[in-house]
C-alpha positions as YAML, in Angstrom:
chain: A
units: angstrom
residues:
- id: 1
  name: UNK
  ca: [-3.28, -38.69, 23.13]
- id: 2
  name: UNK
  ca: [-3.70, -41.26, 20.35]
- id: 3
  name: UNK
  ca: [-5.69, -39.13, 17.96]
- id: 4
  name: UNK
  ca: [-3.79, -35.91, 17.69]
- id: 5
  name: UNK
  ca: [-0.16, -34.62, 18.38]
- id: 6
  name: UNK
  ca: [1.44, -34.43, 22.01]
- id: 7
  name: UNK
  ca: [0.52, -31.22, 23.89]
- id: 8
  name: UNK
  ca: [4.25, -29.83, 23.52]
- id: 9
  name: UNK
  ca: [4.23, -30.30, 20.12]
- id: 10
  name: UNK
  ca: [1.35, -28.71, 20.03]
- id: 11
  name: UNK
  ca: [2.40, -25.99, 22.04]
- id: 12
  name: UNK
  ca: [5.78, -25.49, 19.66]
- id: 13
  name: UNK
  ca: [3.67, -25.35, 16.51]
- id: 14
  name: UNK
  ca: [1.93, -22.47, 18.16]
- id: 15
  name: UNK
  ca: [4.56, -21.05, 19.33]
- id: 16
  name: UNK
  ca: [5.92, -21.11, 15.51]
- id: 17
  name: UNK
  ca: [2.24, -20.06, 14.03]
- id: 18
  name: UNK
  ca: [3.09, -16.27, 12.61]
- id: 19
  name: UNK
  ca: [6.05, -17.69, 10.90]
- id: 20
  name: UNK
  ca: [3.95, -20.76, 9.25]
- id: 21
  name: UNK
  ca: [4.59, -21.35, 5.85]
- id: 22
  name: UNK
  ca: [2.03, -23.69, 4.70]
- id: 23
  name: UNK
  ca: [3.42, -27.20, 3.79]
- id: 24
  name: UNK
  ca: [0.28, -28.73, 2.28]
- id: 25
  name: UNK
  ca: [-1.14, -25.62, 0.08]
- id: 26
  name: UNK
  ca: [-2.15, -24.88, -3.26]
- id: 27
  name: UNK
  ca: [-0.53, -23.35, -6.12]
- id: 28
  name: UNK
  ca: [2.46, -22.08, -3.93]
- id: 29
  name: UNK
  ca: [3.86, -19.46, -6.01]
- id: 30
  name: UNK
  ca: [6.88, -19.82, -7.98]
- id: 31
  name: UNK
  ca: [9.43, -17.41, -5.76]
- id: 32
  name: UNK
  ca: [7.80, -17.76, -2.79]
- id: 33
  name: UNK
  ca: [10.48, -16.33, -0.18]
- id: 34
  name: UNK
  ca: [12.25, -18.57, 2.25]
- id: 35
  name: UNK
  ca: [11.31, -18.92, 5.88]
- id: 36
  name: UNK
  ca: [14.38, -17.31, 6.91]
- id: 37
  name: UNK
  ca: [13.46, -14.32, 5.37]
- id: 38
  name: UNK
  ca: [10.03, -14.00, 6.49]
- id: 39
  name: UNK
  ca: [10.94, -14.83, 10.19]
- id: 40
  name: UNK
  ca: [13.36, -12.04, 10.01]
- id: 41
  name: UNK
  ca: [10.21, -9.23, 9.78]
- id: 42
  name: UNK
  ca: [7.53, -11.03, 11.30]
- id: 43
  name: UNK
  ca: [5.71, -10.20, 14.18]
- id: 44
  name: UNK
  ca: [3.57, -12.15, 16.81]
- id: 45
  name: UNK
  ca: [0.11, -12.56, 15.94]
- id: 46
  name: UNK
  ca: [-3.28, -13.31, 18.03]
- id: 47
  name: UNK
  ca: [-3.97, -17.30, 16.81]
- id: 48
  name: UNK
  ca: [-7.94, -16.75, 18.07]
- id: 49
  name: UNK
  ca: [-10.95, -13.95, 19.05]
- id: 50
  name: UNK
  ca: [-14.51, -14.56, 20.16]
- id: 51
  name: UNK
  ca: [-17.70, -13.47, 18.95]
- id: 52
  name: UNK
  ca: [-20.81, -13.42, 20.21]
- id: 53
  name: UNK
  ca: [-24.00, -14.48, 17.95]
- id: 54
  name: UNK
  ca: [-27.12, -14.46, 20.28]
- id: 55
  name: UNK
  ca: [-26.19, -18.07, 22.63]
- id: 56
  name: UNK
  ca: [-23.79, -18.60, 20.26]
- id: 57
  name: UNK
  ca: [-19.91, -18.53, 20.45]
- id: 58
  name: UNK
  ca: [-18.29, -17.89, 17.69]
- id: 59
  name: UNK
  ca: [-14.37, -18.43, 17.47]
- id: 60
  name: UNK
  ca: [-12.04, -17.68, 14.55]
- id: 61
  name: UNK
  ca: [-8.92, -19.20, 14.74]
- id: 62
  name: UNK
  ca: [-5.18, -18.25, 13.02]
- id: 63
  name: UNK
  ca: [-4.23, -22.03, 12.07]
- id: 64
  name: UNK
  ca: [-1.42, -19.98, 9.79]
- id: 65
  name: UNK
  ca: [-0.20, -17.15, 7.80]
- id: 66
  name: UNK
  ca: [2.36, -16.00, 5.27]
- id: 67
  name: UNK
  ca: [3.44, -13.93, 3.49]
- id: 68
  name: UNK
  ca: [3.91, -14.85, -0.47]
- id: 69
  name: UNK
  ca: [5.39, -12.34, -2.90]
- id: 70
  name: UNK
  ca: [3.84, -10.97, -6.27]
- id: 71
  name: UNK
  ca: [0.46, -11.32, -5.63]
- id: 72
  name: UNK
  ca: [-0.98, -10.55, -9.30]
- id: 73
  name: UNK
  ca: [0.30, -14.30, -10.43]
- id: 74
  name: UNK
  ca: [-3.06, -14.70, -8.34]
- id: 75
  name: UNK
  ca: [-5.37, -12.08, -8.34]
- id: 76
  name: UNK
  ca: [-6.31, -9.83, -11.16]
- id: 77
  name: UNK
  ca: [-5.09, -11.91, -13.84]
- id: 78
  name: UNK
  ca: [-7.41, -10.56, -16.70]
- id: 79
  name: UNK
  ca: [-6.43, -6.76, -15.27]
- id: 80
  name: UNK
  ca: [-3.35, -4.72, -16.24]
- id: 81
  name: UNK
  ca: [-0.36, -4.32, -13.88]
- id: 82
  name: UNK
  ca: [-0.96, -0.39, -13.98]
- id: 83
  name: UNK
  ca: [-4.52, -0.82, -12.52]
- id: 84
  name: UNK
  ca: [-3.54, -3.87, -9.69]
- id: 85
  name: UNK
  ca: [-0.84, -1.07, -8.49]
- id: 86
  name: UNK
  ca: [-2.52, 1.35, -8.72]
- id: 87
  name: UNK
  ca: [-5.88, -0.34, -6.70]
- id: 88
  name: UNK
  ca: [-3.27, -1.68, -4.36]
- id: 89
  name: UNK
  ca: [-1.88, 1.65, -3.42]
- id: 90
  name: UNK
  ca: [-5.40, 3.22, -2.80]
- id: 91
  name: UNK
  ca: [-5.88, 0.70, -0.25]
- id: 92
  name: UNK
  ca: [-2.56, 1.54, 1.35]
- id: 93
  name: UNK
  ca: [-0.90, -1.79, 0.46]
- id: 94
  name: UNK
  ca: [2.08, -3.08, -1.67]
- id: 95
  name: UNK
  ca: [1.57, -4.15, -5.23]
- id: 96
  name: UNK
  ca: [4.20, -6.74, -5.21]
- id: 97
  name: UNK
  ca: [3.78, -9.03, -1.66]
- id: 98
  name: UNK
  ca: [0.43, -9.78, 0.58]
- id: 99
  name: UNK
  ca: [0.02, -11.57, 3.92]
- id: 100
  name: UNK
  ca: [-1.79, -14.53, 3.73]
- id: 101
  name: UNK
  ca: [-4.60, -15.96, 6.62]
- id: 102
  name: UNK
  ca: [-5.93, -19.43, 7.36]
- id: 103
  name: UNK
  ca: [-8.84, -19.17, 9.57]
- id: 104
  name: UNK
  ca: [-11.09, -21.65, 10.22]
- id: 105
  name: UNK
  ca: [-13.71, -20.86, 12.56]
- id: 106
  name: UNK
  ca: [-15.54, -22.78, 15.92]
- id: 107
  name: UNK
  ca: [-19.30, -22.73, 16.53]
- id: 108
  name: UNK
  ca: [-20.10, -23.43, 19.64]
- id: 109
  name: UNK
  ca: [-24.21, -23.60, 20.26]
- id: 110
  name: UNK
  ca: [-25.45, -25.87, 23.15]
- id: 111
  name: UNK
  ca: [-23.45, -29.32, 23.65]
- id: 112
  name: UNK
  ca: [-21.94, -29.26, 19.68]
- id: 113
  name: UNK
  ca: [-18.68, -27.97, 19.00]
- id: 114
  name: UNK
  ca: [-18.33, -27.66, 15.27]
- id: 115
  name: UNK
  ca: [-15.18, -26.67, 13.28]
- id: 116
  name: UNK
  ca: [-15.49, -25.54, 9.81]
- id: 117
  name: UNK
  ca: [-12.22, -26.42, 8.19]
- id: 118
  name: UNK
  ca: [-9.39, -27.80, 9.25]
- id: 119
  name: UNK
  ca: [-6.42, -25.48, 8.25]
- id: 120
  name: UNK
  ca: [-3.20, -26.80, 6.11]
- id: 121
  name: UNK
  ca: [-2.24, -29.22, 8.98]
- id: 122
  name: UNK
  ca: [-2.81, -30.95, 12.22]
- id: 123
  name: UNK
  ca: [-0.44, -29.20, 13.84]
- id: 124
  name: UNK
  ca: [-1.22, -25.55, 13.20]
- id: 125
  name: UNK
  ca: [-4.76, -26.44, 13.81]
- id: 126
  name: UNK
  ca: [-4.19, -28.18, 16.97]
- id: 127
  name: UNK
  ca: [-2.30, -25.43, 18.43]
- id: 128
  name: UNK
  ca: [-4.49, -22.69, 17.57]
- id: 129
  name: UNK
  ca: [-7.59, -24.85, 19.07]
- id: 130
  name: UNK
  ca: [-5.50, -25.40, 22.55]
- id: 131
  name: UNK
  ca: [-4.88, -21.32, 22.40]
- id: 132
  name: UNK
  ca: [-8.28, -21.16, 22.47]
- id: 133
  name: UNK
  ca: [-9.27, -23.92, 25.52]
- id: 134
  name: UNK
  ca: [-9.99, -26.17, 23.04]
- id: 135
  name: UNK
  ca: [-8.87, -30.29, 22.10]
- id: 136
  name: UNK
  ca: [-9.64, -32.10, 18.90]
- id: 137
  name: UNK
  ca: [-11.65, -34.59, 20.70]
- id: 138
  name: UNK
  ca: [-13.86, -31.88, 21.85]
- id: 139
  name: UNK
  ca: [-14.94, -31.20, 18.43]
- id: 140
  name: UNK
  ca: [-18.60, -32.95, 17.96]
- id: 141
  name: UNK
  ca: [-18.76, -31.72, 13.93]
- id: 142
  name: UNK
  ca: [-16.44, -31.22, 11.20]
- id: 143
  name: UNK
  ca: [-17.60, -29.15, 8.42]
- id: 144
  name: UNK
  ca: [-15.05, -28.79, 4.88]
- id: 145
  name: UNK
  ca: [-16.46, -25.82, 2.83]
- id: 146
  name: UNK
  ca: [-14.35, -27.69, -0.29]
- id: 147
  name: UNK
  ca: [-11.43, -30.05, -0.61]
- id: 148
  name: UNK
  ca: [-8.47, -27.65, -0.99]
- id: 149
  name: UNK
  ca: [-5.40, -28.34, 0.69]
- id: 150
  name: UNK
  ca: [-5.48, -25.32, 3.29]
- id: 151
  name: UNK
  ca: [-9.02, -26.59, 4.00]
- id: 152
  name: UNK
  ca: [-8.42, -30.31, 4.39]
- id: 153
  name: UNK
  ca: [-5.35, -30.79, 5.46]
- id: 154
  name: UNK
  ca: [-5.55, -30.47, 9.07]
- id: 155
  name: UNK
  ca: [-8.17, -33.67, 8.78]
- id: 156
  name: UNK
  ca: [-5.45, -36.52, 9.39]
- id: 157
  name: UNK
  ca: [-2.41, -36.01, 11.84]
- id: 158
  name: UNK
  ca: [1.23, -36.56, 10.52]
- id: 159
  name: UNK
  ca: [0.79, -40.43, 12.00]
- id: 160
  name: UNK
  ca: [-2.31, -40.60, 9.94]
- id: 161
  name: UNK
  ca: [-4.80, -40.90, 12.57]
- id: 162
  name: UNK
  ca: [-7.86, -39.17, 12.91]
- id: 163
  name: UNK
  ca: [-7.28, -35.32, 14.14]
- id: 164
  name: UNK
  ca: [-10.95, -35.36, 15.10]
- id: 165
  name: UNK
  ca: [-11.62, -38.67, 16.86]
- id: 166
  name: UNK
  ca: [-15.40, -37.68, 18.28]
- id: 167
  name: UNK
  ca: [-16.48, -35.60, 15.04]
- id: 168
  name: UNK
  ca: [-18.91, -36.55, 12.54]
- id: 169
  name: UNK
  ca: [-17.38, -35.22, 9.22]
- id: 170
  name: UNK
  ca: [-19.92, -33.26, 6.74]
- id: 171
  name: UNK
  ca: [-18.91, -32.04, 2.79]
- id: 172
  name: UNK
  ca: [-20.77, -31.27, -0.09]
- id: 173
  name: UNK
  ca: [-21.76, -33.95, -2.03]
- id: 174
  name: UNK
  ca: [-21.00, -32.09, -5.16]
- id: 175
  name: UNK
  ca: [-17.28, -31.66, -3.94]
- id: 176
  name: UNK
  ca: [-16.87, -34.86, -3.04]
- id: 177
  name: UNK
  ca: [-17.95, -36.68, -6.19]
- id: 178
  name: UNK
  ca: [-15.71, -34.03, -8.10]
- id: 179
  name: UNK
  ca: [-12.03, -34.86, -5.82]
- id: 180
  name: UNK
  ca: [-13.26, -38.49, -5.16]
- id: 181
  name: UNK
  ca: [-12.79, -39.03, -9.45]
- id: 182
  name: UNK
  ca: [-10.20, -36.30, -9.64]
- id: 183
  name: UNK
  ca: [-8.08, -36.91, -6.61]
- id: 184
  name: UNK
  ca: [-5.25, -34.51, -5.17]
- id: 185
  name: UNK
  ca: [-2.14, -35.69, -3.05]
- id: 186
  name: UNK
  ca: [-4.28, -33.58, -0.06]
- id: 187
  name: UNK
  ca: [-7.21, -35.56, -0.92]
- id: 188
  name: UNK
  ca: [-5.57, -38.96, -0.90]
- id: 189
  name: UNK
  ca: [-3.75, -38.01, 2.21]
- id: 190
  name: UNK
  ca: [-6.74, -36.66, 4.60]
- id: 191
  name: UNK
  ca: [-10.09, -37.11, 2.96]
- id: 192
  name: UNK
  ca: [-10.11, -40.85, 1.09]
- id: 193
  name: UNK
  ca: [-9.08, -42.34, 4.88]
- id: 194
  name: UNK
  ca: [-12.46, -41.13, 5.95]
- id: 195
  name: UNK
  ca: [-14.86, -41.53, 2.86]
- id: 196
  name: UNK
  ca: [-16.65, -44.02, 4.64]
- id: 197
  name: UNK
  ca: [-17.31, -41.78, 7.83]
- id: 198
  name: UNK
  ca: [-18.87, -38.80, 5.32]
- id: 199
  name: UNK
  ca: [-22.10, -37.12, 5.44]
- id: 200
  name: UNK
  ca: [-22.94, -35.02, 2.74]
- id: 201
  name: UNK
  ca: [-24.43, -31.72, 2.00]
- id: 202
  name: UNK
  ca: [-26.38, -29.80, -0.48]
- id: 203
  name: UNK
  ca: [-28.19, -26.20, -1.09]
- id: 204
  name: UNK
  ca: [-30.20, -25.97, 2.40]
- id: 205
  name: UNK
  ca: [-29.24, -28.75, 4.79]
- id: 206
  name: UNK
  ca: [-28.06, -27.56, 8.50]
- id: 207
  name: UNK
  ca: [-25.55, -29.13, 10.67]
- id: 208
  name: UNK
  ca: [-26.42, -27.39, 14.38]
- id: 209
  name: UNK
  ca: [-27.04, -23.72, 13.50]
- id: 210
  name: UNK
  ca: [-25.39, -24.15, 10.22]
- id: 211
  name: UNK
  ca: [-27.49, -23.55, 6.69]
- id: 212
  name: UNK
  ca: [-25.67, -24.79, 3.83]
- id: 213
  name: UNK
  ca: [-25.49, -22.86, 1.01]
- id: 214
  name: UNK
  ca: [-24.37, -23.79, -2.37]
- id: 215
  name: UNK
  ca: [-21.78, -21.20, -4.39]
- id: 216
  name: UNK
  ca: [-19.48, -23.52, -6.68]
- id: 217
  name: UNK
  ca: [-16.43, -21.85, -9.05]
- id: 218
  name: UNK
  ca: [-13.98, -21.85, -6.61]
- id: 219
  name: UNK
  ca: [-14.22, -25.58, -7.12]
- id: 220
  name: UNK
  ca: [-16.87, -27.77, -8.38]
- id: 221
  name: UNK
  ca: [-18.63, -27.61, -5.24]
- id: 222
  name: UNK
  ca: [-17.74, -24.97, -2.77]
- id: 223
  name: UNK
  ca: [-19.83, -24.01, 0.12]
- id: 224
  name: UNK
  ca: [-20.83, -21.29, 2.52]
- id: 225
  name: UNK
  ca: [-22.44, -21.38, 5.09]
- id: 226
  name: UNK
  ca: [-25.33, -18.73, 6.72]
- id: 227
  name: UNK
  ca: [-25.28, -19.15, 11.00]
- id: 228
  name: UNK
  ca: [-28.72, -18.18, 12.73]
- id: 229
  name: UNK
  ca: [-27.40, -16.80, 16.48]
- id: 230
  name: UNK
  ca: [-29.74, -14.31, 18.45]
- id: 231
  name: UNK
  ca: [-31.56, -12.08, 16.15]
- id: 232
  name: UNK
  ca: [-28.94, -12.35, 13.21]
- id: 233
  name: UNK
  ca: [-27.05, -14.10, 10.73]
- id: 234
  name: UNK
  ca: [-24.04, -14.45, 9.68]
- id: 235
  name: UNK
  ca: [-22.45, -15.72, 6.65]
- id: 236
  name: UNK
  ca: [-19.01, -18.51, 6.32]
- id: 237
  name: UNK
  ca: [-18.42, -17.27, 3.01]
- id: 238
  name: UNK
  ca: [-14.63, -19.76, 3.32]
- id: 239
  name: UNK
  ca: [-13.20, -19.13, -0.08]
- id: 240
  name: UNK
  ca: [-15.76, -17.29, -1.96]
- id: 241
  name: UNK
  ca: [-13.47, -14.32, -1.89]
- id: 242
  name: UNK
  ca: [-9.62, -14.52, -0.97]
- id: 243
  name: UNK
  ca: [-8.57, -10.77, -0.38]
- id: 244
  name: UNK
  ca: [-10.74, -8.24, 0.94]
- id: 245
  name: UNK
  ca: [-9.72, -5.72, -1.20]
- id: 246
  name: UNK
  ca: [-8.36, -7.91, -4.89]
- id: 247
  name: UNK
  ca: [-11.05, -10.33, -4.43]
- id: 248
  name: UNK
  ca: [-14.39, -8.53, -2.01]
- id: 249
  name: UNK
  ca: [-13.70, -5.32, -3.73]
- id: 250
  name: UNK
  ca: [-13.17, -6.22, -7.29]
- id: 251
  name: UNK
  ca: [-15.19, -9.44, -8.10]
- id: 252
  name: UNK
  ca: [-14.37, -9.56, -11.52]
- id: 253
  name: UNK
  ca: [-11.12, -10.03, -11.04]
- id: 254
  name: UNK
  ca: [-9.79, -13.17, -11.78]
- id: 255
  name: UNK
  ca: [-8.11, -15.57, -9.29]
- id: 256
  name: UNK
  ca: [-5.73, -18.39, -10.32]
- id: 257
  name: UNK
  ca: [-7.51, -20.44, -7.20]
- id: 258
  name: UNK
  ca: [-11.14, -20.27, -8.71]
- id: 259
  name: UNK
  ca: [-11.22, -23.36, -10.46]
- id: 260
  name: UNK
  ca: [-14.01, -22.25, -12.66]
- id: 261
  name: UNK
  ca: [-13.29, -18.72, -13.10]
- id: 262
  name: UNK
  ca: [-16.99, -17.54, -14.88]
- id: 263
  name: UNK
  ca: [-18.91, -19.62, -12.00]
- id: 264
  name: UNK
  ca: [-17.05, -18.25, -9.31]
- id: 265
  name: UNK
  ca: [-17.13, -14.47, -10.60]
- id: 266
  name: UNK
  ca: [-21.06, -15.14, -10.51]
- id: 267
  name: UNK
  ca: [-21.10, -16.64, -7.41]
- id: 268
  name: UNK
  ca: [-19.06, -13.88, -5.95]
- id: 269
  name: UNK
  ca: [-21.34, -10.89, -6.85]
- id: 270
  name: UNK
  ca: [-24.66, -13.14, -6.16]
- id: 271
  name: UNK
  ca: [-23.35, -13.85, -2.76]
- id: 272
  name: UNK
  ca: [-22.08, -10.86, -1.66]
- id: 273
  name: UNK
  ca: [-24.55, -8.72, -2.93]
- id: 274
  name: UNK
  ca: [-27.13, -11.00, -0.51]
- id: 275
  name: UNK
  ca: [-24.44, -9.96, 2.55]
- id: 276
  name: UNK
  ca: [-24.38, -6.54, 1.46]
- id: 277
  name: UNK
  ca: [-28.27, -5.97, 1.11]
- id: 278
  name: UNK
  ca: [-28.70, -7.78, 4.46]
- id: 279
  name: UNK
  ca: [-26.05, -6.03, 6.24]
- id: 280
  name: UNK
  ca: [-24.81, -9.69, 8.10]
- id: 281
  name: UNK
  ca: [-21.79, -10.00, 9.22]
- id: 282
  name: UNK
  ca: [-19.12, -11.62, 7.23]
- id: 283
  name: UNK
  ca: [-16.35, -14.32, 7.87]
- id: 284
  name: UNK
  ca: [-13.79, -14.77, 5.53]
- id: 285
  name: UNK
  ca: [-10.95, -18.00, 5.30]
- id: 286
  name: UNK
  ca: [-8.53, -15.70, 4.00]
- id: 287
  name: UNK
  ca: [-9.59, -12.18, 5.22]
- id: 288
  name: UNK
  ca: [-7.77, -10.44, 7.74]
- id: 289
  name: UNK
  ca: [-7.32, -12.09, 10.96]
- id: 290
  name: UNK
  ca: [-9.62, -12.13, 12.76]
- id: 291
  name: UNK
  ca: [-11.43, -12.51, 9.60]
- id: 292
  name: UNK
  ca: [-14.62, -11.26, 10.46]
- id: 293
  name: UNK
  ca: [-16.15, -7.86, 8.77]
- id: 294
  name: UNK
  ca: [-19.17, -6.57, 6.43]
- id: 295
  name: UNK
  ca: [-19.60, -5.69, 2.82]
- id: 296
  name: UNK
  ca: [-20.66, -2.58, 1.65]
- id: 297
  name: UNK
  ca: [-21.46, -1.91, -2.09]
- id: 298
  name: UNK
  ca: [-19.09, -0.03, -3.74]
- id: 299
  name: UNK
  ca: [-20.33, 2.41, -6.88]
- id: 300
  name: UNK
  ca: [-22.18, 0.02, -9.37]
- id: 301
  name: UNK
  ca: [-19.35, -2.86, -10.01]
- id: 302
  name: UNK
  ca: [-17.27, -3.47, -6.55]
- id: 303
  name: UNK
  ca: [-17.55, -3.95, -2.99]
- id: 304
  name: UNK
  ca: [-15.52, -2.83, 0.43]
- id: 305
  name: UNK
  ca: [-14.62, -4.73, 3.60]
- id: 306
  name: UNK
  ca: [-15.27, -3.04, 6.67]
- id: 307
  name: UNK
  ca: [-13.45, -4.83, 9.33]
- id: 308
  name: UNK
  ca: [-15.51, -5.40, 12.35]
- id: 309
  name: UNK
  ca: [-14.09, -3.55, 14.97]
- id: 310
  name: UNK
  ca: [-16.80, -4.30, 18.89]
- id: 311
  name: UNK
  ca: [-20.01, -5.10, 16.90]
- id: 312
  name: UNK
  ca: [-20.51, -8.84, 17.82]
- id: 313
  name: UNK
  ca: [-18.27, -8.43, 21.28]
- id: 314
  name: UNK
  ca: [-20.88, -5.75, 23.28]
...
């Protein structure tokens, strides 16, 4: 195929997926710890699971994962080390590594197929799509909730050509005007190739059953996105929150992703609050594979993730 990597390469890079160690990523920390030495305790992991919304199939997909040690160079930076260890032992997981997801997710609703994000390359993203039944060209609609790396970067294949050859391409224009004048290396790479092909998005505008909505601090223009399926809804939140318990459960906390650390608190507690109250199911970029859960208020200042464990697959 012309627009996307050969089907055994494909197949390799999936065979490789619980060992992926992002190559196009932001802010890799400092000692992050070889691939040698996370291969040697890995396991295999799922790279997709379905969901059911009303008519609508909904597919999360593993594009990669990590692990990256001492996590509290990125969450919690305004808390003490006492209080991250000890919040990080109540929830039954180490203080000084985490496991990192990258999950974008596949709507499928009538004849569109739309992915929102790409993952941190074509390959990963290619092979998790295949796992699934799935080509790039199959994809009708590409939508980037913002224009980091691990979001981006599976937009252009290693050749540079399209990864998404039948796809119209939707961002927010707020995001956009921000990289297009402040441009990262991912930027230049995957998302100045296709300015011309753009169409962009602000609070309220649908692609398919798609509602845009409009919750910036992460970066300048960061997006979720509410899906209508059935008799429910169900909210993209992408990177509004990157752990479910340092980020979902303490929104105060700062991360060293959020780009605008006030805005994105705010956004945060408006935006979860709203999937609290409404009791809607809840899909996380960086939450637990298979990334999908609810939020439950927690006392007067936090949150909890409940995984979803056969809700949306009766």
């Amino acid at each position: 195929m012309s627009h996307s990597i050969s089907r055994r390469a494909a197949l390799a890079a999936g065979a490789a997926l619980p060992l992926a160690a992002a190559t196009t990523q932001i802010a890799t920390p400092a000692r992050a710890e070889s691939h040698a030495a996370a291969a040697a305790r890995d396991v295999p992991m799922p790279t997709h699971r379905v969901f059911r919304m009303g008519q609508t199939r909904v597919t999360t997909l593993l594009a990669a994962s990590r692990v990256v040690p001492d996590p509290q160079s990125i969450f919690g930076l305004n808390v003490e080390t006492e209080t991250f260890a000890q919040v990080s032992r109540e929830n039954f997981i180490p203080a000084d590594r985490a496991r990192f997801f990258f999950n974008p997710v596949l709507i499928e609703a009538g004849e569109n197929k739309i992915l929102v994000d790409t993952g941190t390359d074509a390959a990963g993203m290619t092979a998790a799509l295949e796992s699934a039944g799935h080509a790039p060209g199959d994809i009708t609609h590409v939508v980037i909730t913002h224009m980091h790396p691990d979001h981006i970067g599976g937009l252009m294949t290693e050749a540079g050509e399209k990864t998404f050859p039948n796809a119209s391409l939707h961002a927010g224009q707020v995001e956009f005007d921000y990289w297009s004048q402040n441009p990262s290396d991912a930027y230049e790479a995957n998302v100045r190739p296709l300015e011309g092909e753009l169409n962009f998005l602000a609070e309220g505008d649908e692609v398919g059953p798609l509602t845009t909505m409009e919750a910036f601090g992460h970066t300048p223009g960061h997006l979720c996105f509410t899906l209508a399926g059935g008799e429910r809804r169900l909210l993209l939140m992408a990177d509004l929150a990157n752990h479910y318990v340092w980020s979902v459960g303490y929104p105060d906390w700062n991360v060293s992703f959020d780009m605008d650390k006030q805005m994105a608190t705010k956004s945060r507690r408006r935006v979860l609050t709203m999937a609290a109250e409404s009791r809607m199911p809840v899909i996380g970029y960086h939450m637990p594979f298979p990334g999908m859960g609810f939020v439950q208020k927690r006392g007067e200042d936090g949150f909890r993730w409940v995984q979803q464990s056969y809700q949306l697959t009766m």
